[in-house]
C-alpha positions as CSV (number, residue, x, y, z in Angstrom):
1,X,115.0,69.0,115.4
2,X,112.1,68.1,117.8
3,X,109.2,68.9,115.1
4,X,109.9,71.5,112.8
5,X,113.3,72.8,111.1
6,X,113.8,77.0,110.9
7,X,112.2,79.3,108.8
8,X,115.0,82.3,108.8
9,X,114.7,85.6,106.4
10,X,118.2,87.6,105.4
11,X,117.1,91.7,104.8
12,X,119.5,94.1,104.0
13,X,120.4,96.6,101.3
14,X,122.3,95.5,98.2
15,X,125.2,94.8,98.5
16,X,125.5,94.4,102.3
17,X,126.1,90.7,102.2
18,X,123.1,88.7,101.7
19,X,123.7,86.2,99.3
20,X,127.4,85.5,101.3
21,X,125.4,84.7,104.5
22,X,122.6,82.6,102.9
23,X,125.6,80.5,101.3
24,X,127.1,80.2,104.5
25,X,124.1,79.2,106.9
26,X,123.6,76.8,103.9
27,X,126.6,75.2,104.3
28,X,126.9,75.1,108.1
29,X,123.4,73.2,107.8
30,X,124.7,70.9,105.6
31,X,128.2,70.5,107.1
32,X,126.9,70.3,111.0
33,X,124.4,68.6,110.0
34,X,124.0,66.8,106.9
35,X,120.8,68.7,106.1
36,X,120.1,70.8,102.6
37,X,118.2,73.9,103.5
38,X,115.9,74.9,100.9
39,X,116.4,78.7,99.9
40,X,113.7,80.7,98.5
41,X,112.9,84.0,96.8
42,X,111.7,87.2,97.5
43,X,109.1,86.9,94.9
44,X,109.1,82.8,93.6
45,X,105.8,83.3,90.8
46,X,104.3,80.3,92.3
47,X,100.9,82.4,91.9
48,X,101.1,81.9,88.0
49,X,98.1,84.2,87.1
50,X,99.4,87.2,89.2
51,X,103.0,87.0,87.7
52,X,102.4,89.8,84.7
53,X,101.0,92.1,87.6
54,X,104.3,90.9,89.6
55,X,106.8,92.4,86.9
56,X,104.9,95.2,86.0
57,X,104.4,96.1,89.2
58,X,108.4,95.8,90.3
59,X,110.0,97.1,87.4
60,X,107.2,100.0,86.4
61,X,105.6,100.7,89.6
62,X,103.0,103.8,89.3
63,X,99.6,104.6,90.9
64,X,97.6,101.9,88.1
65,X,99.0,99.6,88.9
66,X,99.9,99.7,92.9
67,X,97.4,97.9,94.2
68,X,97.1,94.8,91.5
69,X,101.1,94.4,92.5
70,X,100.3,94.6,96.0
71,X,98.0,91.6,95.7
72,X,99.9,90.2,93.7
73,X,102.6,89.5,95.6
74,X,101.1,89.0,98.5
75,X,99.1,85.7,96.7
76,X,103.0,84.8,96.0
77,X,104.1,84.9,99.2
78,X,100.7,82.8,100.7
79,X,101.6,80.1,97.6
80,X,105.1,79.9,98.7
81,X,104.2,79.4,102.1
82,X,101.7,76.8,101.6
83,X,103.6,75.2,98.7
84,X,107.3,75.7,99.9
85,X,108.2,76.7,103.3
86,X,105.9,74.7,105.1
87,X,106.1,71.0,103.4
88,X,109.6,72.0,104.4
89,X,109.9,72.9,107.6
90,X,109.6,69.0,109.2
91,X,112.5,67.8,107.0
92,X,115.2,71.1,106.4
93,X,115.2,74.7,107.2
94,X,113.8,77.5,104.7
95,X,116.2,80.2,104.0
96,X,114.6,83.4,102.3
97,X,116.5,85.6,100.3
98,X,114.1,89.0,101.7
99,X,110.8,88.4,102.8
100,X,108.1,91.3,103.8
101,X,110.4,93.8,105.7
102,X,111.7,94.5,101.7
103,X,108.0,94.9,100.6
104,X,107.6,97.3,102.9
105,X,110.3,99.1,102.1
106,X,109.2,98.9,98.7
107,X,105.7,101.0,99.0
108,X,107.1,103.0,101.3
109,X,109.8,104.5,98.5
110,X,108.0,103.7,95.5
111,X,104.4,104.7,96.8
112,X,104.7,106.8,99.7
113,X,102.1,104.3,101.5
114,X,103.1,103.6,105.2
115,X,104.2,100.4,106.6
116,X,101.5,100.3,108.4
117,X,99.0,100.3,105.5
118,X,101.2,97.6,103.4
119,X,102.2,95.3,106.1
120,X,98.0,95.2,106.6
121,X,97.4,94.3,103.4
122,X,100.1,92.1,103.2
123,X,98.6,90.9,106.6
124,X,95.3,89.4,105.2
125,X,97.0,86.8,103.4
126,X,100.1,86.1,105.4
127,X,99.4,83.8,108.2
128,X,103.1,82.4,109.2
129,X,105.7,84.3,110.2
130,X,109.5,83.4,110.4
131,X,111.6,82.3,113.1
132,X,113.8,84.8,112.5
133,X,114.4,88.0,110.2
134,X,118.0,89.1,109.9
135,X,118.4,92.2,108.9
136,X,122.3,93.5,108.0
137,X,122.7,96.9,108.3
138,X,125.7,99.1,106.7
139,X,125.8,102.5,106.0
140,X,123.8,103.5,102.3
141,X,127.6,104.7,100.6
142,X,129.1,101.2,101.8
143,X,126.2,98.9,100.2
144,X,126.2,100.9,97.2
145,X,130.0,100.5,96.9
146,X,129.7,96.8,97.6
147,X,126.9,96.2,95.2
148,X,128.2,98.2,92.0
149,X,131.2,96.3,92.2
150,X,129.8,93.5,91.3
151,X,129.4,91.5,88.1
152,X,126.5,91.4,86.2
153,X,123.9,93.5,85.4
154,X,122.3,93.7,89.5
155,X,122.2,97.1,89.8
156,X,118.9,98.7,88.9
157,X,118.9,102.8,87.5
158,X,115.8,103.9,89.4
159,X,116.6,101.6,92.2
160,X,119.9,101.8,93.7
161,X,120.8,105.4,93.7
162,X,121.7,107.0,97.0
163,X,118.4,108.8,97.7
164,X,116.5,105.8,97.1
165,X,118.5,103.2,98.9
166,X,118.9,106.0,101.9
167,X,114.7,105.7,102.2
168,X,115.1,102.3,102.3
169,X,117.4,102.2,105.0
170,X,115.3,104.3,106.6
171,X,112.4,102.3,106.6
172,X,114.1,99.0,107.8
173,X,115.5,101.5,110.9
174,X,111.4,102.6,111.3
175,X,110.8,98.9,111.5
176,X,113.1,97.0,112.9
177,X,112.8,99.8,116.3
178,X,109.4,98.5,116.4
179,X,109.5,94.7,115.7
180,X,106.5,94.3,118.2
181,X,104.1,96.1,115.5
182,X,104.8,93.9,112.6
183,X,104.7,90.2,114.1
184,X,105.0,88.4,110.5
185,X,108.6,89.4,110.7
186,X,109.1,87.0,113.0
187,X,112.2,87.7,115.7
188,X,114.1,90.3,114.3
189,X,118.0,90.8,114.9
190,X,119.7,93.5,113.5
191,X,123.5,92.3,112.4
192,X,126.4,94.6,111.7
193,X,127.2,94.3,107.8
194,X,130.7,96.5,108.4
195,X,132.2,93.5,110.0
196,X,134.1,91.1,107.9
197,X,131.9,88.4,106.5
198,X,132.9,85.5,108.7
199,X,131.8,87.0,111.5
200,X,128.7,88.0,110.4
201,X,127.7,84.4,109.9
202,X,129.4,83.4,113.6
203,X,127.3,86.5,114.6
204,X,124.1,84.6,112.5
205,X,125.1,81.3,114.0
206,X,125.4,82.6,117.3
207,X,121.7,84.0,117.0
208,X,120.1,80.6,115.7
209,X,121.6,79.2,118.4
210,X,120.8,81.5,121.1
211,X,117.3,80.9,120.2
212,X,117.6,76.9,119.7
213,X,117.0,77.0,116.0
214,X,119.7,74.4,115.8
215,X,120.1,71.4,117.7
216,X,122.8,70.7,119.6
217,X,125.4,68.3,117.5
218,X,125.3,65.0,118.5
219,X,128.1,63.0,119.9
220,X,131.3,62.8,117.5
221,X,131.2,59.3,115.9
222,X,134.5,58.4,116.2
223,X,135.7,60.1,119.6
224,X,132.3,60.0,121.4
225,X,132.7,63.9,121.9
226,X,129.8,65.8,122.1
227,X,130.2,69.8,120.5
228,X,128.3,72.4,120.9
């Protein structure tokens, strides 16, 4: 690419295909391309000090301890920025596994704060946004099915229940209608989750390349073709 390589967030519910289309962007990088993406967390504790305030602010969220999570992971984001997505960016694109639209979502359910309010706090610290947020979207009673049948001990009690994953939804909907009020989401492209999985990534593909976030390939070695 001309001077810097992508920057691209997957959103979505559990269970709506996430992880499947990280893998396959992943590999279309590296088959196209011969270029390793670099794929990073949610939360990556690369702000060692706030990473006790990280987990006990995920996993026992309450009014004490709100706003020490909500810095907290908002110095873990700036360190993964500065230490991981953008030493990056020249050489291979960043693929996040969630990014802020999940944050969000997560006050919004968990603390009844407004997105508004979290994504301006969030805002203070985070000075790069993505090239592009994917969201997948699938009806809550689909994700749910999709995500407790899987292996592995993913599924959270006080997490995914319908009620809670139906807020969620909710607040990705509030959002993603109003991209232009939250610009450290980057582009935002909503993707339908129901479809089978390839073409959810053609759809993905499709998008990167709508918006030139991949070269065009160069001419085939051996025949002297030149794809698209």
């Amino acid at each position: 690419m001309n001077q810097r390589y992508p920057f691209i967030v997957v959103e979505g519910l559990d269970g709506t295909g996430k992880t499947t289309l990280r893998k396959g962007l992943f590999r279309l990088w590296e088959g196209l391309y011969g270029v390793t993406p670099l794929c990073v967390l949610t939360t990556n504790f690369l702000a060692p000090y706030q990473a006790g305030a990280i987990v006990s602010g995920k996993y026992q969220p309450d009014a004490a301890n709100r706003d020490s999570y909500l810095s907290a992971i908002a110095a873990d984001k700036q360190a993964t920025l500065e230490r991981l997505v953008l030493p990056h960016r020249p050489v291979r694109p960043v693929i996040a596994d969630r990014w802020l639209l999940s944050e969000l979502a997560f006050f919004a359910v968990k603390h009844a704060m407004k997105v508004s309010e979290t994504y301006g706090a969030l805002a203070t610290r985070l000075t790069v946004a993505p090239d592009l947020t994917l969201v997948l979207d699938l009806e809550t009673d689909a994700s749910m099915s999709r995500a407790q049948g899987r292996q592995g001990d993913a599924v959270r009690a006080d997490w995914d229940v319908h009620d809670v994953q139906s807020r969620v939804r909710e607040t990705y909907e509030a959002v993603v209608t109003k991209p232009y009020e939250f610009p450290l989401l980057g582009d935002v492209v909503r993707l339908d989750a129901s479809r089978p999985r390839s073409e959810v990534l053609l759809a993905a593909w499709d998008v990167l390349r709508e918006r030139q976030l991949v070269p065009p390939l160069a001419a085939h070695r051996e025949g002297g073709e030149t794809h698209d």
